[in-house]
C-alpha positions as CSV (number, residue, x, y, z in Angstrom):
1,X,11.6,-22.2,-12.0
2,X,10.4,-20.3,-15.1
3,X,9.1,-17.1,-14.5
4,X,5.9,-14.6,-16.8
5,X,6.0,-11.5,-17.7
6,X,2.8,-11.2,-15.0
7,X,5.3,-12.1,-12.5
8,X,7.4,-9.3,-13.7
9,X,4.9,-6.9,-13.6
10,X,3.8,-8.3,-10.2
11,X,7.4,-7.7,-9.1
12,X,7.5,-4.1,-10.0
13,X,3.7,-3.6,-8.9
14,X,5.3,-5.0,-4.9
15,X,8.9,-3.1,-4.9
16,X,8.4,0.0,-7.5
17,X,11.5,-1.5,-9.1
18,X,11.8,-0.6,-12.6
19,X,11.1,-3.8,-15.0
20,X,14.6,-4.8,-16.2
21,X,15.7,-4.8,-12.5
22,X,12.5,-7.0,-11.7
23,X,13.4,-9.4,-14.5
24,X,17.1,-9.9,-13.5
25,X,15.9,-10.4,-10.1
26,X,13.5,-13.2,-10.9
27,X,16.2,-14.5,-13.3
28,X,19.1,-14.8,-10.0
29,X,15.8,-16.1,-7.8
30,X,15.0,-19.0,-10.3
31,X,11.6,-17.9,-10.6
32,X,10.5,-16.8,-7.2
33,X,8.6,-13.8,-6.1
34,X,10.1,-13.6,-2.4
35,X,13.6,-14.5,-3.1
36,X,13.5,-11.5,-6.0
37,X,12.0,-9.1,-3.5
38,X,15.1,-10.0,-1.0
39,X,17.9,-9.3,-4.2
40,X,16.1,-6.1,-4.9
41,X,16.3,-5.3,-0.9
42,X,19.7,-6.3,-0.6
43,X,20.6,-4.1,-3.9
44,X,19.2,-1.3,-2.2
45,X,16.7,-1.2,-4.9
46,X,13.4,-1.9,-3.0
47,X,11.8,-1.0,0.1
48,X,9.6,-3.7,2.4
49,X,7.6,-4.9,-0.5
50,X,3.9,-4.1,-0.7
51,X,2.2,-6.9,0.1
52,X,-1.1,-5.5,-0.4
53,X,0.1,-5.4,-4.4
54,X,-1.2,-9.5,-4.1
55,X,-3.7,-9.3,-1.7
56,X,-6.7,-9.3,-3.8
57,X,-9.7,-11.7,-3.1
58,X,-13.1,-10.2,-2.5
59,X,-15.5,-11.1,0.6
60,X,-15.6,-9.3,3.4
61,X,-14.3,-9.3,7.2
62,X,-16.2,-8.3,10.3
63,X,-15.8,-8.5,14.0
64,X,-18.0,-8.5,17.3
65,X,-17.7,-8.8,21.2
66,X,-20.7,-10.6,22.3
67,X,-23.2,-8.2,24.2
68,X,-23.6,-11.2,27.2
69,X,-20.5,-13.1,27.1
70,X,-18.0,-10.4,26.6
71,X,-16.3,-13.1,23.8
72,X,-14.8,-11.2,20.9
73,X,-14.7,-13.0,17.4
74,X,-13.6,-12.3,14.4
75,X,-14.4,-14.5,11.0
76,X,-13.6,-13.5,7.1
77,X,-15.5,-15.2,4.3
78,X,-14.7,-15.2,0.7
79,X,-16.3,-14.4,-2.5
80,X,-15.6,-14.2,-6.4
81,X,-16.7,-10.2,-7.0
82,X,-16.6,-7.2,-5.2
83,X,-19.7,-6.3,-6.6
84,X,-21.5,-9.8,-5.0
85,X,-19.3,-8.6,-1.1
86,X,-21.8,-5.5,-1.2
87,X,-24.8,-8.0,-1.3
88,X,-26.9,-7.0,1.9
89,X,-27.4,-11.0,2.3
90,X,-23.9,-12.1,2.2
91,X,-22.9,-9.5,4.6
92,X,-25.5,-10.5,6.7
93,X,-24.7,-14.4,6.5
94,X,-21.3,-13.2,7.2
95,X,-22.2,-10.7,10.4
96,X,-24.3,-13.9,12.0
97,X,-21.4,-16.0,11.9
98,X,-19.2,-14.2,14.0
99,X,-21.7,-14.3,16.7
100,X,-22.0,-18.4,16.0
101,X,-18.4,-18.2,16.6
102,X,-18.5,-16.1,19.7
103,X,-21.4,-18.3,21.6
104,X,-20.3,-22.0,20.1
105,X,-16.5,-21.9,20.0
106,X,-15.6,-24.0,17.2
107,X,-12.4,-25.9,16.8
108,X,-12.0,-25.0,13.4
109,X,-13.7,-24.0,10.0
110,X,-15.2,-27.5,9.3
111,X,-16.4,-27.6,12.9
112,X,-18.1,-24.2,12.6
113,X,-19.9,-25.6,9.2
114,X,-21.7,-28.0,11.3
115,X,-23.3,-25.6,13.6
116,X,-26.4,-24.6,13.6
117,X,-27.4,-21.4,11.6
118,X,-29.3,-18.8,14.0
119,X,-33.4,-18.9,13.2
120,X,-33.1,-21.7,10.3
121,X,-35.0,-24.6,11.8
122,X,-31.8,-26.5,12.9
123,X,-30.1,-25.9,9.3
124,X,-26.2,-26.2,9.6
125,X,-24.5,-23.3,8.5
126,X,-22.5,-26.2,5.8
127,X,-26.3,-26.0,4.2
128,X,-27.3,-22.4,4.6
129,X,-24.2,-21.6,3.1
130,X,-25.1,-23.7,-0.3
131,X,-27.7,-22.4,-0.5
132,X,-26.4,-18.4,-0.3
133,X,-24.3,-19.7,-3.2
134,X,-26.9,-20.7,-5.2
135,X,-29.1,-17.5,-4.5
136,X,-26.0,-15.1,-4.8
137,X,-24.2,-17.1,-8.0
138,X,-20.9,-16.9,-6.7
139,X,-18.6,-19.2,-5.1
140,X,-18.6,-18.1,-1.0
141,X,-15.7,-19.4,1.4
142,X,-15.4,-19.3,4.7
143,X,-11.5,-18.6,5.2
144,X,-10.8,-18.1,9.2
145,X,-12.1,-17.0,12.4
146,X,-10.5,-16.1,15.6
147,X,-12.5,-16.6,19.1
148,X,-10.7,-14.2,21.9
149,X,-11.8,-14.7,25.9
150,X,-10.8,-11.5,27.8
151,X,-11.3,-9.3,30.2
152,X,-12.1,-6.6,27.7
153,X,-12.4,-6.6,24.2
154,X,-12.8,-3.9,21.5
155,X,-13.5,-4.0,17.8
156,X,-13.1,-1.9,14.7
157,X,-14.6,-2.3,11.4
158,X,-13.0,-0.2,8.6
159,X,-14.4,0.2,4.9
160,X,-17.3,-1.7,5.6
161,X,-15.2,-4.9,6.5
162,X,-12.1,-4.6,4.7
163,X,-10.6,-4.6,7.6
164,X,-11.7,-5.7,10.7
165,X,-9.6,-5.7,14.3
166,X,-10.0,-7.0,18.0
167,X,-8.0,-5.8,21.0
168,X,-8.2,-7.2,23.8
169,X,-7.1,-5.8,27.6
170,X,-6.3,-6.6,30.9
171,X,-8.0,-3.9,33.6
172,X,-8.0,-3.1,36.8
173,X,-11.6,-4.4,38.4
174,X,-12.2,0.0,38.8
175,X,-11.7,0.6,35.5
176,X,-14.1,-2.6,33.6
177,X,-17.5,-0.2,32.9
178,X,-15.3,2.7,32.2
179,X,-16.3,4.4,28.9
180,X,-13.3,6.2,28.2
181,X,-10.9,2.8,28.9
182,X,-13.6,1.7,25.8
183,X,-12.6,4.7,23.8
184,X,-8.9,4.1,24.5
185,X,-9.8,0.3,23.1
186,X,-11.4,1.2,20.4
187,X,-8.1,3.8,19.3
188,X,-5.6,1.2,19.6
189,X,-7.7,-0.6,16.9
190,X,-8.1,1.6,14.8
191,X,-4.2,2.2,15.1
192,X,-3.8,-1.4,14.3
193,X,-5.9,-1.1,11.5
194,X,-4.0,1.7,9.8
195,X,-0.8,1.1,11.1
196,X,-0.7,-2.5,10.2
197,X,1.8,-3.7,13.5
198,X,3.0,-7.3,13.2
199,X,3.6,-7.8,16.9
200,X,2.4,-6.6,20.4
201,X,6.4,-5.9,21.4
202,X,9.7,-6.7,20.8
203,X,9.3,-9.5,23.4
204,X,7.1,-11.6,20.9
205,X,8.4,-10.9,17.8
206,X,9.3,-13.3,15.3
207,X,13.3,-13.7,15.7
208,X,13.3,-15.2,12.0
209,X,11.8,-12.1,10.4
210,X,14.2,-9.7,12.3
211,X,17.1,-11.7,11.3
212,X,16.1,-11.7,7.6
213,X,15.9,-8.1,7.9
214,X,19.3,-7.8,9.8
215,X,20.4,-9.8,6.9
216,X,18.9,-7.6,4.3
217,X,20.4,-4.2,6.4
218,X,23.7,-5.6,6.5
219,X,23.3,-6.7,2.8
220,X,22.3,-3.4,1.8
221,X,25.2,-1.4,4.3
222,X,28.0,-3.3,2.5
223,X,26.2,-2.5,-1.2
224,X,27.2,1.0,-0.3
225,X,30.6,2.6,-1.2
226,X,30.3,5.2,1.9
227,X,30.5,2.3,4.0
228,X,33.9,0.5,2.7
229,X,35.9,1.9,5.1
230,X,33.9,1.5,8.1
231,X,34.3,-1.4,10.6
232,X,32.5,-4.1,11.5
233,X,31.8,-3.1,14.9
234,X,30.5,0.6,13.5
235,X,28.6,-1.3,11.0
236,X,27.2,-3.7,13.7
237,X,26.0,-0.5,15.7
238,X,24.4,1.0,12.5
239,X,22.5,-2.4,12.1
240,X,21.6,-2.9,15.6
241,X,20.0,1.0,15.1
242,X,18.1,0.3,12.3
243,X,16.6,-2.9,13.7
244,X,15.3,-0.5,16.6
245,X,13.5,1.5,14.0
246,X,12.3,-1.2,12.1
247,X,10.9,-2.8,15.3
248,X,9.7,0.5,16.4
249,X,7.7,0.4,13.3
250,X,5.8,-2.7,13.4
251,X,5.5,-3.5,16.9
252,X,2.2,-1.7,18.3
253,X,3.6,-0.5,22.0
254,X,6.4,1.1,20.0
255,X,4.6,2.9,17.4
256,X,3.4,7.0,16.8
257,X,0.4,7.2,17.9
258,X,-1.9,8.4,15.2
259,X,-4.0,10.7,17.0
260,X,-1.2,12.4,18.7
261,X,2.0,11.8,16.9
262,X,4.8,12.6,19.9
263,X,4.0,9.9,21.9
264,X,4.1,5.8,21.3
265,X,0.9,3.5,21.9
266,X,2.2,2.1,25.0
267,X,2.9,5.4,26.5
268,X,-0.7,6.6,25.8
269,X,-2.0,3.3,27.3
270,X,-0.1,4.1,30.6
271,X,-0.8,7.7,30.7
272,X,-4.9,7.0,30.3
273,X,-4.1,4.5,33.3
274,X,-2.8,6.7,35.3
275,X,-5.3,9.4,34.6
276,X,-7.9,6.8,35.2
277,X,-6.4,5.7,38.4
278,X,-6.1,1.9,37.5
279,X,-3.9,-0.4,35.5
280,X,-4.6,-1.3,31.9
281,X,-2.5,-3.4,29.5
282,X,-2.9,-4.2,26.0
283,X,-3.0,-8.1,26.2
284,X,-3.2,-9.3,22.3
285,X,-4.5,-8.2,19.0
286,X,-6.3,-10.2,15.5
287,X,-6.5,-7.9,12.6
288,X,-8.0,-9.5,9.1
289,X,-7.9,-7.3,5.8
290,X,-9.4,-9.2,3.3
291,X,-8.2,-11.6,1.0
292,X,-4.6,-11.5,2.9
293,X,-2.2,-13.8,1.2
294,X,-5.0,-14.8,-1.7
295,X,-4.6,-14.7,-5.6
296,X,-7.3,-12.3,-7.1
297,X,-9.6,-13.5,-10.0
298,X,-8.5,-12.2,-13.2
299,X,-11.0,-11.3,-15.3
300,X,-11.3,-9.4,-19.2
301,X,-14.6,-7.4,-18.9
302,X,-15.6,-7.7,-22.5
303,X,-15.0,-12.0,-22.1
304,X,-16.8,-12.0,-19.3
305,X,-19.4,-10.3,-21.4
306,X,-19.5,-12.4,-23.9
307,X,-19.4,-15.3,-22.2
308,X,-22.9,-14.1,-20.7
309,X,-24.2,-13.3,-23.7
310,X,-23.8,-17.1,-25.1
């Protein structure tokens, strides 16, 4: 697979590798991005890459729990600019569709197209959508949405919807009107948000992702000349180690809490339980950053200029 220079620079932009590296690395991965970050890992050359260095399409994310229902939902739509995301008419299309997705339950995007906007004589959203495309001038997408049914839900909105996160809890019947168990919901989101977990626990954690990265430990153990005379077994422990960390890192009951560092999420959780006299357990969690996973619009100012001045 042939590879740019973009991709180079794209490379270096995710690890911090410098760009030789990147372009040998792209060179023994025949072209591919991933593969390239893995040989960089491996080398001990790269941390976990930064994903967010390809995250780039604009739009905006939000998140509700429905005042009546108790239904969380959480929906991101798409749009070309950043510029057009700050529109107060796109961000309100985009606020009254969570709640369409909250009360109606759609199965899927295409189902939630055909139901009725809010207050627009019957309109489905498919047609109220056109016609914010027309009035806006950009291209507007509606990428995902997650409907969550629980006991108790709690939402965070950060950066105006750059980020948007539900959490949702199982609690004891004392404990379902209590305002500082909707504090304590509305923490662990924001934790989420910041923190970016992958997983509730170790218990549900994807066994091919830790595996790649025992892989990539291992790799990167054997790399190093301080570890030639070492053992398998003493190499296995030091794997088995860093695998705790790494899991400690991106699984939310493991995690520093970030409003008070020396203990984990899951022990806050218990110890406001027990202070509260009840039971409360984080059940699940959605978080949406925008454009996750999207290629951004590239775009020379002084073309697009120029074009608009033809």
């Amino acid at each position: 697979m042939a590879f740019t220079a973009k991709d180079v620079q794209t490379l270096r932009e995710m690890t911090g590798v410098g760009m030789m590296d990147c372009k040998k690395a792209l060179q023994e991965a025949d072209g591919n991005i991933d593969s390239a970050v893995k040989i960089l890992r491996e080398k001990g050359m790269a941390a976990a890459a930064k994903k967010a260095g390809r995250v780039a399409a604009e739009g905006m994310c939000h998140a509700i729990v429905c005042p009546k229902s108790g239904v969380a939902a959480l929906v991101e739509v798409n749009i070309e600019t950043d510029f057009a995301a700050k529109n107060e008419e796109f961000k309100d299309f985009v606020k009254t569709l969570a709640f369409v997705v909250a009360d109606e339950a759609p199965a899927d995007v295409d189902a939630l197209k055909q139901c009725e906007y809010p207050e627009s004589n019957g309109r489905p959203i498919e047609k109220v959508l056109q016609d914010k495309v027309l009035k806006i001038g950009e291209n507007i997408q509606i990428r995902r949405f997650d409907r969550v049914v629980c006991p108790l839900n709690a939402v965070y909105i950060h950066m105006g919807g750059k980020i948007a996160v539900v959490v949702s809890m199982d609690v004891s019947e004392n404990l379902k009107d209590n305002p500082d168990v909707s504090e304590l919901g509305r923490d662990v989101a924001m934790q989420i948000a910041a923190m970016r977990p992958l997983w509730l626990d170790e218990t549900v954690a994807d066994q091919t992702v830790v595996n790649s990265e025992k892989e990539i430990i291992t790799q990167q153990l054997k790399q190093d000349e301080a570890n030639a005379k070492k053992s398998e077994n003493v190499l296995e422990k030091i794997v088995e180690g860093r695998i705790r960390k790494y899991l400690a890192e991106v699984c939310l009951l493991k995690q520093a809490f970030v409003k008070e560092s020396k203990t984990t999420v899951g022990d806050h959780v218990a110890a406001t339980a027990r202070a509260l006299h009840g039971e409360i357990k984080v059940a699940s969690f959605v978080r949406y950053e925008v454009g996750e996973g999207l290629q951004k619009r590239e775009e020379n100012f002084a073309d697009e200029v120029a074009k608009m001045t033809k």
